[in-house]
C-alpha positions in Angstrom: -36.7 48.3 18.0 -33.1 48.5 17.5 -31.7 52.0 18.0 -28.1 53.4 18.2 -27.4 57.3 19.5 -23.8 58.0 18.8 -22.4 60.9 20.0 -19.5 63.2 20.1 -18.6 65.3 23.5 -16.0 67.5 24.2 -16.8 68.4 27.8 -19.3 66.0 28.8 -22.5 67.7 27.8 -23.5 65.9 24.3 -22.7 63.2 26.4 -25.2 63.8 28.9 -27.7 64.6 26.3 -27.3 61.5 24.2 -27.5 59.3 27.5 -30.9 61.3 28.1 -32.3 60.5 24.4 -31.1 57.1 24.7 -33.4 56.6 28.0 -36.4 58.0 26.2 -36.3 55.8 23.5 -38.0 52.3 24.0 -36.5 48.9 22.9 -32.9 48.0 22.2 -30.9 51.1 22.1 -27.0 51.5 22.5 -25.5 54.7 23.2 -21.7 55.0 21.9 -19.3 57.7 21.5 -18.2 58.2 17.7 -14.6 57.3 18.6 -16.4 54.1 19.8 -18.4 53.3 16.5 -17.8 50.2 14.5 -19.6 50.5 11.2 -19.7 46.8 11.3 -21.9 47.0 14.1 -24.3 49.3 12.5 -26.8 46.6 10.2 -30.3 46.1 10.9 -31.0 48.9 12.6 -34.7 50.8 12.9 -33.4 54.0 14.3 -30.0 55.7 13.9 -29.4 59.2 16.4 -26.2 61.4 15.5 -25.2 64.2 17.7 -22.2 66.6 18.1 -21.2 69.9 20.0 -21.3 72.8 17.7 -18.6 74.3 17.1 -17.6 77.3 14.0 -21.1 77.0 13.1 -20.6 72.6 12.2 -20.4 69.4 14.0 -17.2 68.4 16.0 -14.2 66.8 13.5 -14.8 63.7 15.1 -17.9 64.0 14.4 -18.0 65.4 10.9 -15.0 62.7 10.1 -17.6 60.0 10.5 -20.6 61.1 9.0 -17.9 61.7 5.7 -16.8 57.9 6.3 -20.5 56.5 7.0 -21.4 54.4 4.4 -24.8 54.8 2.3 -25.6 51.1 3.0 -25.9 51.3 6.7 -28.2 54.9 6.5 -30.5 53.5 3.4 -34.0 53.4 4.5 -33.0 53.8 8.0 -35.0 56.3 10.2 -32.8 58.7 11.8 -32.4 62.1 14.2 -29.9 64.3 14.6 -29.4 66.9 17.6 -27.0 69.1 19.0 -25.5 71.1 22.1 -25.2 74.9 21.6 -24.8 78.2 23.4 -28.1 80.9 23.3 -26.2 83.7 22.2 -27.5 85.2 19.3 -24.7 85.8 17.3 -23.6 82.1 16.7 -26.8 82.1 14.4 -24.9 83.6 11.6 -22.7 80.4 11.2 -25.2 78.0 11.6 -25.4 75.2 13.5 -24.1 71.2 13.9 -27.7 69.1 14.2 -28.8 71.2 10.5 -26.0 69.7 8.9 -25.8 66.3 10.7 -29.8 65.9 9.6 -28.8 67.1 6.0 -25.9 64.3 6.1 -27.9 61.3 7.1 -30.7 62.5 4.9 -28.2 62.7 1.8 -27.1 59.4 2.7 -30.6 57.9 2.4 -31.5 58.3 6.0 -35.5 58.9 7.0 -35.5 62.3 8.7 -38.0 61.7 11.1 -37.7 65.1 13.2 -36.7 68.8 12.5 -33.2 68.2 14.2 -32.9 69.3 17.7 -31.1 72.0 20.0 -29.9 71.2 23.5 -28.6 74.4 25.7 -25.7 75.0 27.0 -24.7 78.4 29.4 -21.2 78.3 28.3 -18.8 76.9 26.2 -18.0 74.4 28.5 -21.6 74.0 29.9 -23.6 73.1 32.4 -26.6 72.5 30.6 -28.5 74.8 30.9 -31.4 73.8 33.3 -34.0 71.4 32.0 -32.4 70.1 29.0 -31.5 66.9 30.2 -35.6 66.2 31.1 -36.4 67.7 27.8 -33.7 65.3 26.1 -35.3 62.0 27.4 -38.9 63.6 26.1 -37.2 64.0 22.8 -36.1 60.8 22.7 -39.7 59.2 23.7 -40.9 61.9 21.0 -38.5 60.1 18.4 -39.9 56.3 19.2 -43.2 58.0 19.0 -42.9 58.6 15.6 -41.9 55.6 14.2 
C-alpha cells in the first residue's frame, strides 16, 4: 500500500500526530508537511491522510490553500482520512472544526471517506497533547489500514 499523511503544524503538535498515524499505517507511507507537497508526487496512491490545526473554527491557511489547489485527478477514487488537533473547550464547537471540512474537501474532490474524520487533543493553544493522543493516533492510523 502506498499512503501519504500530509500535514500542517503550527507548534509541533499536528506534527506529532501525523508522525503517529503515519506509524500505524502498514506499507509504503510518507509523512510530509503541506509546505513540502509536490502534487507531482501524489499519483498512484491507495491512501491519501490530510490534517491541520484548527483554527476560527477551519483548517490552517496553509492548509486550506492546498486542499483549494489539489487537483480532482490525484483525489479521484482515492481512499482518504482527514484529522485534526483541537482544544476540549466547549465553546469552540460553535465554529466548527478543521478535520469536518478537510473530510468534506477530499470527499468533494472524489476522495473515498473511509472514516468519520478524527479529533486529536490538545490542553492549550500551543499544546502538549493532551495525554494519550499520540498512542491513540498510531491506533487510528492501524484503524485506517484496517479498513481498506
Amino acid at each position: 500500500m502506498k499512503a501519504l499523511v500530509i500535514y500542517d503544524s503550527i507548534y509541533g503538535n499536528t506534527a506529532e500526530i501525523a508522525k503517529a498515524i503515519g506509524n500505524g499505517i502498514a506499507g509504503e507511507v510518507k509523512v510530509v508537511g503541506v509546505s513540502e507537497v509536490n502534487q507531482q508526487g501524489m499519483e498512484s496512491l491507495d491512501l491519501l491522510v490530510v490534517g491541520a490545526p484548527t483554527q476560527a473554527g477551519r483548517p490552517s491557511q496553509a492548509m486550506k490553500d492546498f486542499l483549494d489547489q489539489l487537483s480532482d485527478s490525484i483525489t479521484q477514487g482515492v481512499n482518504v482520512a482527514a484529522f485534526d488537533t483541537r482544544l476540549t473547550t466547549r465553546w469552540i464547537k460553535l465554529f466548527g472544526y478543521a478535520a469536518g471540512k478537510i473530510g468534506k474537501n477530499l470527499k468533494k474532490k472524489g476522495g473515498n471517506l473511509l472514516l468519520d474524520p478524527e479529533p486529536f487533543f490538545v490542553t492549550g493553544k500551543e499544546g502538549p497533547l493532551k495525554e494519550g493522543e499520540l498512542e491513540r493516533a498510531a491506533a487510528w492510523g492501524r484503524q485506517i489500514a484496517g479498513s481498506l
